[in-house]
C-alpha positions in Angstrom: 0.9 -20.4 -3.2 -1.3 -17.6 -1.8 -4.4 -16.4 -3.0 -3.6 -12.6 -2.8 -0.9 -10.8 -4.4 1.0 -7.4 -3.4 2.0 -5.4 -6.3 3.6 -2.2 -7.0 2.1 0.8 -8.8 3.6 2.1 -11.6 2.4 5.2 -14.2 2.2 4.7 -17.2 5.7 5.1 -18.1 6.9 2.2 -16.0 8.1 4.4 -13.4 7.0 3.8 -9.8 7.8 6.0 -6.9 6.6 3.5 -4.2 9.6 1.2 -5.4 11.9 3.6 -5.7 11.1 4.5 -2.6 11.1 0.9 -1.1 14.3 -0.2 -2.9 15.7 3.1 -1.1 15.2 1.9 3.0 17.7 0.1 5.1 17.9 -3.6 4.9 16.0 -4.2 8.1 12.8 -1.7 6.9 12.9 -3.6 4.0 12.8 -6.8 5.7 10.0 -5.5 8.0 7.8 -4.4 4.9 8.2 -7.7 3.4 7.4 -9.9 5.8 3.6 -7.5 6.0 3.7 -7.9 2.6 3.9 -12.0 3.2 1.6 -11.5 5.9 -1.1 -9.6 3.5 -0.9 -11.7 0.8 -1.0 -15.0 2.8 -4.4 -14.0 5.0 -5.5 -11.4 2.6 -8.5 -8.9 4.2 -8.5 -10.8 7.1 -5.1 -9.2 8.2 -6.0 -6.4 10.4 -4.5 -4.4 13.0 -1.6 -3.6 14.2 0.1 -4.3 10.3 -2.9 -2.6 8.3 -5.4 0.3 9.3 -8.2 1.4 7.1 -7.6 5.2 6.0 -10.7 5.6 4.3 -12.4 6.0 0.7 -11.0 2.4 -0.2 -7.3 2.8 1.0 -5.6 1.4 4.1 -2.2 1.3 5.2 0.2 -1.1 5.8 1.6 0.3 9.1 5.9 -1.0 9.8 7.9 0.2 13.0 11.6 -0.3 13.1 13.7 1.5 15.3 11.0 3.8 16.3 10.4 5.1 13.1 7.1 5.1 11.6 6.9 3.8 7.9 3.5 3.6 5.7 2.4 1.9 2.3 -0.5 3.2 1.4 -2.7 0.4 -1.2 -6.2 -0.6 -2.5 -7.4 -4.1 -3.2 -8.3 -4.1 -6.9 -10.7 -6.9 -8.2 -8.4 -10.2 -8.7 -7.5 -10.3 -5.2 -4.2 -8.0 -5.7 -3.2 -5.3 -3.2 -1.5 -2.4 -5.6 0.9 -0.9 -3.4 0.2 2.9 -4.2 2.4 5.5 -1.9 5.4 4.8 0.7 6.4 7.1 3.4 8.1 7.7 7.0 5.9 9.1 9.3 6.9 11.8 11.4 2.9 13.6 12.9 0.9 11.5 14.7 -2.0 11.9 12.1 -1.2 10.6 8.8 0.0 14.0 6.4 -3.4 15.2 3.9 -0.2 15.3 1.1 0.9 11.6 1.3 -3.1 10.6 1.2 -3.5 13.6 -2.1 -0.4 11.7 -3.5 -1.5 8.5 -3.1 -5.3 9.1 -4.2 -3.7 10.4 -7.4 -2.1 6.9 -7.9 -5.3 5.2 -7.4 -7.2 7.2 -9.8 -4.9 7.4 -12.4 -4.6 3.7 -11.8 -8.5 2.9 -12.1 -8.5 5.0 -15.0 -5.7 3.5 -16.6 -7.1 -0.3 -15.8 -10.5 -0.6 -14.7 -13.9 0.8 -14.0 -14.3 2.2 -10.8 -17.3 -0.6 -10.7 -14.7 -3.0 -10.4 -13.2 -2.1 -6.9 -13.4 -4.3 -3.9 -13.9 -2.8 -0.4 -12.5 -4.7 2.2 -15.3 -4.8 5.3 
Protein backbone atom coordinates (compact mmCIF):
# COMPACT_ATOMS: atom_id res chain seq x y z
CA UNK A 1 0.00 0.00 0.00
CA UNK A 2 1.32 3.46 -0.96
CA UNK A 3 1.54 6.44 1.11
CA UNK A 4 -0.09 8.87 -1.38
CA UNK A 5 -3.46 8.68 -2.77
CA UNK A 6 -4.90 10.24 -6.25
CA UNK A 7 -8.41 11.35 -5.91
CA UNK A 8 -10.95 12.94 -7.95
CA UNK A 9 -12.62 16.26 -7.34
CA UNK A 10 -16.10 16.54 -7.08
CA UNK A 11 -18.57 19.79 -6.14
CA UNK A 12 -20.60 19.66 -3.87
CA UNK A 13 -23.26 17.85 -5.62
CA UNK A 14 -21.23 14.77 -6.22
CA UNK A 15 -20.64 15.65 -9.68
CA UNK A 16 -17.12 15.69 -11.11
CA UNK A 17 -16.17 16.86 -14.51
CA UNK A 18 -12.52 15.46 -14.33
CA UNK A 19 -14.15 11.93 -14.21
CA UNK A 20 -16.49 12.37 -16.53
CA UNK A 21 -14.02 13.50 -18.47
CA UNK A 22 -11.55 10.57 -17.71
CA UNK A 23 -14.25 7.86 -17.87
CA UNK A 24 -14.86 9.58 -21.44
CA UNK A 25 -11.02 8.71 -23.23
CA UNK A 26 -10.03 5.67 -25.25
CA UNK A 27 -8.98 2.60 -23.37
CA UNK A 28 -5.31 3.24 -24.08
CA UNK A 29 -5.38 7.18 -22.61
CA UNK A 30 -6.96 5.77 -19.91
CA UNK A 31 -4.47 3.17 -19.33
CA UNK A 32 -1.73 5.80 -19.80
CA UNK A 33 -3.28 8.18 -17.06
CA UNK A 34 -3.44 5.39 -14.67
CA UNK A 35 -0.42 4.02 -14.72
CA UNK A 36 0.94 8.21 -13.71
CA UNK A 37 -1.60 7.99 -11.48
CA UNK A 38 0.22 4.58 -9.99
CA UNK A 39 3.35 6.30 -10.58
CA UNK A 40 2.30 9.50 -8.33
CA UNK A 41 0.90 7.87 -5.72
CA UNK A 42 3.66 5.22 -5.31
CA UNK A 43 6.79 8.03 -5.23
CA UNK A 44 4.56 10.78 -4.28
CA UNK A 45 6.43 14.57 -4.74
CA UNK A 46 9.38 12.95 -5.75
CA UNK A 47 7.82 12.10 -9.20
CA UNK A 48 8.97 14.78 -11.46
CA UNK A 49 9.44 15.32 -14.97
CA UNK A 50 8.51 14.10 -17.89
CA UNK A 51 4.83 12.71 -16.03
CA UNK A 52 4.27 15.92 -13.78
CA UNK A 53 5.30 19.71 -14.31
CA UNK A 54 4.71 22.42 -11.79
CA UNK A 55 2.17 25.15 -13.30
CA UNK A 56 2.38 27.33 -10.54
CA UNK A 57 0.39 28.88 -7.45
CA UNK A 58 0.31 25.17 -5.94
CA UNK A 59 -0.94 23.20 -9.02
CA UNK A 60 1.01 20.93 -11.39
CA UNK A 61 0.10 18.76 -14.12
CA UNK A 62 0.17 15.38 -14.78
CA UNK A 63 1.48 15.50 -18.37
CA UNK A 64 0.19 11.86 -20.69
CA UNK A 65 1.16 11.47 -24.53
CA UNK A 66 -0.58 8.78 -26.52
CA UNK A 67 -0.63 8.85 -30.08
CA UNK A 68 0.68 12.28 -30.28
CA UNK A 69 -1.92 13.81 -28.39
CA UNK A 70 -1.35 15.87 -25.50
CA UNK A 71 -3.59 15.09 -22.38
CA UNK A 72 -3.33 17.06 -18.89
CA UNK A 73 -4.76 16.52 -15.23
CA UNK A 74 -4.33 19.38 -13.53
CA UNK A 75 -4.16 18.56 -9.24
CA UNK A 76 -2.93 19.98 -5.78
CA UNK A 77 -1.56 17.93 -3.01
CA UNK A 78 -3.84 18.68 -0.07
CA UNK A 79 -2.55 17.91 3.57
CA UNK A 80 -2.95 13.91 4.09
CA UNK A 81 -0.72 13.20 1.37
CA UNK A 82 -3.74 13.01 -1.37
CA UNK A 83 -3.28 14.44 -4.89
CA UNK A 84 -7.09 15.79 -5.76
CA UNK A 85 -7.27 15.49 -9.31
CA UNK A 86 -8.92 18.92 -10.26
CA UNK A 87 -9.24 19.56 -14.22
CA UNK A 88 -8.59 17.05 -17.37
CA UNK A 89 -7.98 18.22 -20.78
CA UNK A 90 -6.34 17.46 -24.43
CA UNK A 91 -3.96 19.81 -25.27
CA UNK A 92 -3.80 21.37 -28.56
CA UNK A 93 -1.29 25.08 -28.03
CA UNK A 94 2.00 24.61 -26.95
CA UNK A 95 1.34 26.82 -23.76
CA UNK A 96 -1.13 25.37 -21.52
CA UNK A 97 -4.84 27.43 -22.26
CA UNK A 98 -5.43 30.55 -19.28
CA UNK A 99 -9.23 28.76 -19.41
CA UNK A 100 -8.27 25.22 -18.40
CA UNK A 101 -5.90 26.77 -15.47
CA UNK A 102 -9.27 29.57 -14.55
CA UNK A 103 -11.31 26.25 -14.60
CA UNK A 104 -9.29 24.33 -12.64
CA UNK A 105 -8.27 27.20 -10.00
CA UNK A 106 -12.07 27.37 -9.54
CA UNK A 107 -11.97 23.62 -8.38
CA UNK A 108 -9.30 24.16 -6.01
CA UNK A 109 -10.88 27.05 -4.29
CA UNK A 110 -14.10 25.94 -4.09
CA UNK A 111 -12.48 22.79 -2.89
CA UNK A 112 -10.38 24.55 0.01
CA UNK A 113 -13.32 26.25 0.86
CA UNK A 114 -15.49 23.46 1.01
CA UNK A 115 -12.70 21.34 3.13
CA UNK A 116 -10.02 23.05 4.55
CA UNK A 117 -8.12 26.26 5.42
CA UNK A 118 -5.99 27.45 2.91
CA UNK A 119 -3.32 27.00 6.02
CA UNK A 120 -3.64 23.56 5.43
CA UNK A 121 -2.01 23.25 1.86
CA UNK A 122 1.16 21.51 1.18
CA UNK A 123 3.62 22.84 -1.57
CA UNK A 124 5.44 20.36 -3.16
CA UNK A 125 9.42 21.87 -3.44
Amino acid sequence: MSDWSVEFYADADGDSAVLDWYESLDEKTKAKLIWIFQLLETNGIELGMPYIKPLGDKMYEIRADVNRNAFRVVYFLYTGRRFILLHGFQKKTQKTPTKELARARTYLEDFIERNIESTDLEQED
